[in-house]
C-alpha positions in Angstrom: 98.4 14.1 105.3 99.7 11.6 107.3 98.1 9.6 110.7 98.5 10.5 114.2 101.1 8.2 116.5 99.1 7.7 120.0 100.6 5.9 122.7 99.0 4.9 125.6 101.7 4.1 129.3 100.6 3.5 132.7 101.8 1.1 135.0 101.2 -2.5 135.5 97.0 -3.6 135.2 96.4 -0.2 134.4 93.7 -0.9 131.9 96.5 0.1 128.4 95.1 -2.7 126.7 91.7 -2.5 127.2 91.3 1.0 126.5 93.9 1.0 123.3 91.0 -1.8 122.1 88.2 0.5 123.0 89.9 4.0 121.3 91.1 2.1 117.9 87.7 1.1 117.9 86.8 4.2 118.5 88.7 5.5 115.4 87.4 3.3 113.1 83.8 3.9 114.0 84.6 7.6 113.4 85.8 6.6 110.1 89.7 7.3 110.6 91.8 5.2 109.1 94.2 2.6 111.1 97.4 1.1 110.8 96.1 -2.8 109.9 96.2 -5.2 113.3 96.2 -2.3 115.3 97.0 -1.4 118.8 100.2 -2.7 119.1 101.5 -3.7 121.8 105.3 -3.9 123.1 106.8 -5.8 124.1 106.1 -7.3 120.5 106.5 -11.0 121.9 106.4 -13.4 118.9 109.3 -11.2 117.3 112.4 -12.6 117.4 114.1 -10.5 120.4 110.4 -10.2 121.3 110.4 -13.9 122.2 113.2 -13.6 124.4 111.8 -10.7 126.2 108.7 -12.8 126.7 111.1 -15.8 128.5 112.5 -13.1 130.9 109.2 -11.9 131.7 107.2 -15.2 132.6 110.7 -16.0 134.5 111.8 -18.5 132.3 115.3 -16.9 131.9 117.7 -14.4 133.2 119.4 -11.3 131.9 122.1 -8.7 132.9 119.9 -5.5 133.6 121.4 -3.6 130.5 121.2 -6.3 128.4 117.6 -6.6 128.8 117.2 -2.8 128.2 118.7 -3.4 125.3 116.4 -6.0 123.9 113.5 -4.0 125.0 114.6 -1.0 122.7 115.8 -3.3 120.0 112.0 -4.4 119.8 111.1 -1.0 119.2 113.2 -1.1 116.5 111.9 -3.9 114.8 108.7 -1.8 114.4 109.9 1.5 113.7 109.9 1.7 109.9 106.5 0.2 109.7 105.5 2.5 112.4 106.5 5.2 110.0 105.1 4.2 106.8 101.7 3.5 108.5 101.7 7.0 109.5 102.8 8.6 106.0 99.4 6.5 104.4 97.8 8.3 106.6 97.1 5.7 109.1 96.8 6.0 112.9 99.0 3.8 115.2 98.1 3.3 118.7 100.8 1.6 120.3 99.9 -0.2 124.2 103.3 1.2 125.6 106.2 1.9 124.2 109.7 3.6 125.1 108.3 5.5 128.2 107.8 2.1 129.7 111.2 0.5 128.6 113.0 3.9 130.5 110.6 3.7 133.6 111.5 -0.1 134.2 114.9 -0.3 133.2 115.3 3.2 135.9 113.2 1.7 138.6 115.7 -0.7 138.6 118.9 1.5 139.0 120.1 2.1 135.8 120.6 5.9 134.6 118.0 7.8 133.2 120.3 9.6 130.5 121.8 5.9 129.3 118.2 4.4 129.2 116.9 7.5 126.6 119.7 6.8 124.3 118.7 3.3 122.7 115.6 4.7 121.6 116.2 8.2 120.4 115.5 8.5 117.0 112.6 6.4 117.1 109.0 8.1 116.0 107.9 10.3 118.2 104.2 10.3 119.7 101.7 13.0 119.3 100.1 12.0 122.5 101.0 10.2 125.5 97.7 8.8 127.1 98.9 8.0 130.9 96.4 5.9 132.4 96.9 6.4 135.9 96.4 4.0 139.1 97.7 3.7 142.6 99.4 0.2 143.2 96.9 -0.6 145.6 94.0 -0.2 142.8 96.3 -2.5 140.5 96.9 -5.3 142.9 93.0 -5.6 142.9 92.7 -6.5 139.1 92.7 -9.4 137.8 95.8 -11.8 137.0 98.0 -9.3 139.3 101.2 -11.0 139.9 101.5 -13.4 136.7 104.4 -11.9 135.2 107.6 -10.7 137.2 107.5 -6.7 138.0 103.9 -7.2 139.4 104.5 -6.0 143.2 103.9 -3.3 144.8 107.7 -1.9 145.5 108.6 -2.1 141.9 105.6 -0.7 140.8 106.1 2.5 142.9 109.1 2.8 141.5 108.2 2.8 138.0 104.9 5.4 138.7 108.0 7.8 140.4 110.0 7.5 137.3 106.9 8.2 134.7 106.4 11.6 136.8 109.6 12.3 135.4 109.2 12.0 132.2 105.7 13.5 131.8 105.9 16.8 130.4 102.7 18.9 129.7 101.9 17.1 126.5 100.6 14.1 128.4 96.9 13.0 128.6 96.8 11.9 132.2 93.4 9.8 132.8 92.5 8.6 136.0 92.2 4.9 135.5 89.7 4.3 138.7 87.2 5.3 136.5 84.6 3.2 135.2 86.0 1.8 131.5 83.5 3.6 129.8 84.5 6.8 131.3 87.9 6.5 131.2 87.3 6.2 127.2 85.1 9.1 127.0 88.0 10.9 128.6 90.3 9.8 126.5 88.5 10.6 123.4 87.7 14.2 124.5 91.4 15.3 124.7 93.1 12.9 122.0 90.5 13.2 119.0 91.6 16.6 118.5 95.1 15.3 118.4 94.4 12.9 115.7 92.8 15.7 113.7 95.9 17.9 113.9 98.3 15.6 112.9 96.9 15.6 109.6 97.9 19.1 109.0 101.1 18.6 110.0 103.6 16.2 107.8 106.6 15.9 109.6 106.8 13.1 111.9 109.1 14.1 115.0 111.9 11.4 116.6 112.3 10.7 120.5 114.3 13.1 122.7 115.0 15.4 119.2 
């Protein structure tokens, strides 16, 4: 029996961390086990490569493109094993982003889609994608907009475009307009039963295999 890998992606002030709070708490008050200190959250920023992610971001520094990409998967990395033993105790991770994000940034930016999948396959592979969804305009509205770099409107496009390209039918795609409350209720509906069958089913899959 082993726990279920969620991971919640949207773009920018989409409401990932609030509502990866609101299902682990969810979880636990249903009595499911979760992986300790959970959701997690990538970028990981006290990491080490996490730390210079976190420079980049609050423009403190400045990185070749592919480079960054790079540090962005190797980050995912760092947490991979303990991903994976989490899940064989039988512990649910629910991660706020995670390699859908790195791709949909690194493309928005002009790099190619096939070289951006490659640095993370092999790394566990969800058994949900929650996809909060939000027009950029709705974003731009929340609160703290703009702090860190990729918060505009033109690059945010850009990444929705390239999420629609990597959704495939096994996404949970929420409307994240919604009130919070019933943007968890949604959630929970469709990714509960999720949770449950991963329990039944050992094997944990790897990214693009």
């Amino acid at each position: 029996m082993r726990g279920a890998l969620i991971v919640f992606e949207g773009t920018d002030r989409s409401g990932k961390s609030t509502q990866t709070r609101n299902f682990t708490n969810a979880l636990q008050a249903a009595g499911i086990a979760v992986a300790e200190h959970s959701p997690w959250s990538f970028p990981h920023r006290t990491s080490p490569v996490g730390q210079v992610i976190n420079a980049y971001l609050t423009n403190k520094t400045h990185l070749h493109e592919r480079a960054l990409h790079l540090l962005f998967s190797a980050n995912r990395w760092e947490k991979a094993s303990q991903i994976r033993q989490a899940l064989r105790r039988g512990e649910t991770v629910v991660l706020d982003r995670y390699a859908y994000s790195g791709i949909a940034y690194s493309v928005a930016k002009g790099l190619p889609l096939t070289w951006c999948k490659c640095a993370d396959e092999g790394l566990p592979a969800p058994d949900v994608v929650v996809f909060l969804h939000l027009s950029p305009e709705a974003a731009a509205k929340r609160a703290d907009y703009g702090s860190e770099r990729y918060e505009n409107k033109h690059m945010q496009t850009a990444v929705a475009k390239v999420f629609e390209q990597l959704r495939t039918e096994q996404w949970l795609v929420v409307d994240a307009d919604a009130d919070e409350a019933t943007v968890l209720n949604r959630i929970l509906d469709s990714a509960m039963p999720t949770v449950a069958k991963a329990r039944s089913t050992p094997h944990i899959a790897s990214l693009w295999n």
